[in-house]
C-alpha positions, -999 to +999 in steps of 0.1 A: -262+848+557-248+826+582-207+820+583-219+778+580-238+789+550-210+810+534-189+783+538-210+749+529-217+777+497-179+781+489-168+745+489-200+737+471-189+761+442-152+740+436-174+713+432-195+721+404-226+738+392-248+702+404-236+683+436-245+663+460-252+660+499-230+627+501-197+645+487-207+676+502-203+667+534-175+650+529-156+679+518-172+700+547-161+674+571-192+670+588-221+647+587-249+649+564-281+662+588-253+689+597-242+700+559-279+701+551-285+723+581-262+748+574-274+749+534-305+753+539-307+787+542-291+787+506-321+764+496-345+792+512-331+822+491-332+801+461-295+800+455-292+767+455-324+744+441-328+705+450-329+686+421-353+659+438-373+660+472-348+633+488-336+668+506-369+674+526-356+644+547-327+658+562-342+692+574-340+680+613-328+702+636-297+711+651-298+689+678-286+667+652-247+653+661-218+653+635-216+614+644-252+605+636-252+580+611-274+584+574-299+562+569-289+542+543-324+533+530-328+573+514-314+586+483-284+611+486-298+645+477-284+663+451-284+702+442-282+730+416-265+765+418-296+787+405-271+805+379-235+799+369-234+835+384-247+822+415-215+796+417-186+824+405-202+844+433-200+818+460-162+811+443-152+845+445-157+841+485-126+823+483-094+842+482-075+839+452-046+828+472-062+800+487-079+788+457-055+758+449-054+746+483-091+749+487-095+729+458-063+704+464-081+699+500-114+690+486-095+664+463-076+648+491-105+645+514-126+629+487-098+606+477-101+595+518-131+589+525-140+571+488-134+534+489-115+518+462-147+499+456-158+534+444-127+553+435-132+547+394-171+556+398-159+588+414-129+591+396-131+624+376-145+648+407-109+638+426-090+644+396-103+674+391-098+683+422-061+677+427-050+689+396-059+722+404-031+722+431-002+708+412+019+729+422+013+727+457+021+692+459+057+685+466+061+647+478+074+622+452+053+596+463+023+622+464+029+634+430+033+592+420-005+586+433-019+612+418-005+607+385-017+570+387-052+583+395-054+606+360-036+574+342-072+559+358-090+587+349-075+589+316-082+557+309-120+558+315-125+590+294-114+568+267-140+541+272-169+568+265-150+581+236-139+617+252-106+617+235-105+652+246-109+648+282-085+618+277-057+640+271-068+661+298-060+634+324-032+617+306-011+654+300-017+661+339-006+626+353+028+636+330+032+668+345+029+651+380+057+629+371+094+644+362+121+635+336+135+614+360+105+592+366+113+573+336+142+562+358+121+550+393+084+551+375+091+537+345+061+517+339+037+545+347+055+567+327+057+543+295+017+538+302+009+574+301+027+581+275+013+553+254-024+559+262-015+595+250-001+583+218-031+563+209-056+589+217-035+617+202-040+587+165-074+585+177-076+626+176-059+626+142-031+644+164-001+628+143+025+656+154+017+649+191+010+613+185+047+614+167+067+632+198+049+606+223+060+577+204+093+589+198+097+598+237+088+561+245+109+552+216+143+567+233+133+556+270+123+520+265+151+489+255+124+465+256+112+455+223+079+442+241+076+478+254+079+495+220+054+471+203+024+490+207+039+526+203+048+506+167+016+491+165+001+526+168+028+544+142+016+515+114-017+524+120-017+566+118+004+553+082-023+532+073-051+561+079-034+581+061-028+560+029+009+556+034+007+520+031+042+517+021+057+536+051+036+511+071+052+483+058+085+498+062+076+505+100+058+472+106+090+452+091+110+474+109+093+459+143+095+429+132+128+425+126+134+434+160+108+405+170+132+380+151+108+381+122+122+387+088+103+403+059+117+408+028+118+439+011+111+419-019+109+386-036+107+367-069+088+346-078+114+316-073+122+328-034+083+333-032+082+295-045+103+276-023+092+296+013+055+283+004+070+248-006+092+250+026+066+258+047+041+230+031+064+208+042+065+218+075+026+216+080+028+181+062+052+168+082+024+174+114-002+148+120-044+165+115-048+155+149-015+176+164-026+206+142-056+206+157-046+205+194-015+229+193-007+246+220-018+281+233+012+302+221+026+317+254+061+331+241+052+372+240+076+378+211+061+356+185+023+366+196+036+406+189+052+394+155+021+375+147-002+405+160+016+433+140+017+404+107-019+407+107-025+445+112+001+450+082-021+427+059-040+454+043-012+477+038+007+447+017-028+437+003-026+475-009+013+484-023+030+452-019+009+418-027+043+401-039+048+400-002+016+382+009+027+349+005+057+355+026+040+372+053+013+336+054+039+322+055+059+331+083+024+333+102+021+296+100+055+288+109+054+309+140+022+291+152+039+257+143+065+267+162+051+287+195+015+273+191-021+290+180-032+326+188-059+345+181-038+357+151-031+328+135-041+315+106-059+284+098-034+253+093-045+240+060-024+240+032-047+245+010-047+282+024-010+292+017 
């Protein structure tokens, strides 16, 4: 078989068992009439099998320059290996020792010659790619753009509900990033570890879920950073049935949001907050209620967000505190304005 075979066949391996000619030749660094060329010889031992007959129009011959453009009008053929051991063989042309870099290579040159216009649809084959030469990549800013590509990555296994693959991405972009990042990448940091926590809930992972939260927990001052981890926490409590120790986290949040819930109330406290906050609404004309504001202040739309999520939990093991909670939900949205989480403005409701 020729050496252009051999080697169209090895990079064609680290791509997968199905490919394409597009990214093939890409990672070949050639054009397309020359990758077909040289793997068609593949195609006539019946190693590697077109999956359409798109391929049939790139057989031309040689004469065929690197710089000839593809016309744009066909579709990109794609490929099969005839047998998973069919790829390992074509894999095992590659030394073991150039493995990682074979594969890092074939990452970065995608990640070149992909516009961004295209980089989410292609997303997961660069990934891939580069994460199997971590350790070959030394350069901070290197190791930043690749961790914000499985943070991408991450984030888009999510949207088809591939919590596993999720945490795939997400645990690589950490191990791009160092301890110190949460020093000079501190947002990227805080998002990955985040998107982990919520996935790690979403996998009924509470230990992991637990250590993530608790990481953002001790690196973050910002209340407006720790909401969501929060957010998160209440909610593993509420899935559990530990509706108490979601109030007791959710008031604990809000408390830090300037929003104080009692830990309980009688019926005379519970009497004059609704009669204080009556008043308040009365003392507003129909017409103002109506045309309040958009709240804009970030602190009181958290308070008012977590106030809502905690609603079944006090429906549940503390319905003293329901009142209170209304309460303080209609007050914040006199105050700051309406969100999507407040309530309606009629007395009659409180």
């Amino acid at each position: 078989m020729p050496e252009s075979t051999q080697g169209v066949l090895k990079l064609a391996a680290c791509i997968g068992n199905q490919l394409d000619l597009e990214t093939l030749a890409i990672v070949s660094q050639s054009s397309e009439i020359v990758t077909a060329a040289n793997l068609w010889k593949a195609l006539q031992e019946g190693l590697i099998l077109p999956t359409s007959d798109v391929y049939k129009f790139f057989q031309h011959s040689e004469q065929d320059s690197d710089s000839q453009p593809f016309n744009s009008h066909l579709q990109v053929p794609t490929y099969k290996f005839l047998h998973d051991r069919v790829q390992q063989a074509a894999s095992s042309l590659i030394p073991e020792d150039q493995k990682q870099l074979t594969h890092l290579t074939i990452g970065q040159l995608l990640l070149q010659n992909t516009e961004l216009t295209r980089q989410e649809e292609r997303i997961f084959e660069i990934v891939n790619q580069l994460n199997c030469g971590i350790s070959l990549i030394t350069l901070p800013a290197q190791r930043r753009e690749y961790a914000q590509l499985n943070l991408k990555a991450g984030r888009k296994a999510k949207e088809s509900i591939a919590y596993v693959a999720t945490l795939h991405y997400l645990n690589y972009g950490m191990q791009f990033l160092t301890a110190n990042s949460w020093d000079v990448n501190a947002d990227l940091m805080h998002s990955l570890h985040e998107e982990a926590a919520e996935v790690a809930l979403l996998n009924s992972d509470f230990l992991q879920m637990e250590s993530l939260i608790e990481v953002v927990l001790q690196r973050t001052t910002s209340i407006l950073q720790q909401v969501k981890v929060y957010e998160i926490k209440l909610q593993a409590y509420q899935i559990q049935n530990q509706q108490r120790e979601a109030i007791i986290s959710g008031r604990e949040m809000l408390e830090k949001l300037g929003v104080m819930l009692p830990e309980s109330v009688t019926p005379l406290e519970m009497q004059q907050q609704v009669e204080n906050t009556l008043t308040s609404v009365g003392s507003v004309a129909i017409a103002d209620l109506v045309n309040l504001p958009q709240m804009q202040d970030a602190n009181a739309l958290a308070a008012l967000r977590i106030m809502t999520k905690l609603v079944p939990s006090i429906h549940q093991a503390a319905p003293q505190l329901f009142p209170s909670i209304a309460c303080e939900q209609v007050n914040l949205s006199l105050k700051y304005g309406n969100s999507p989480f407040s309530p309606p403005l009629d007395t009659s409701k409180i």
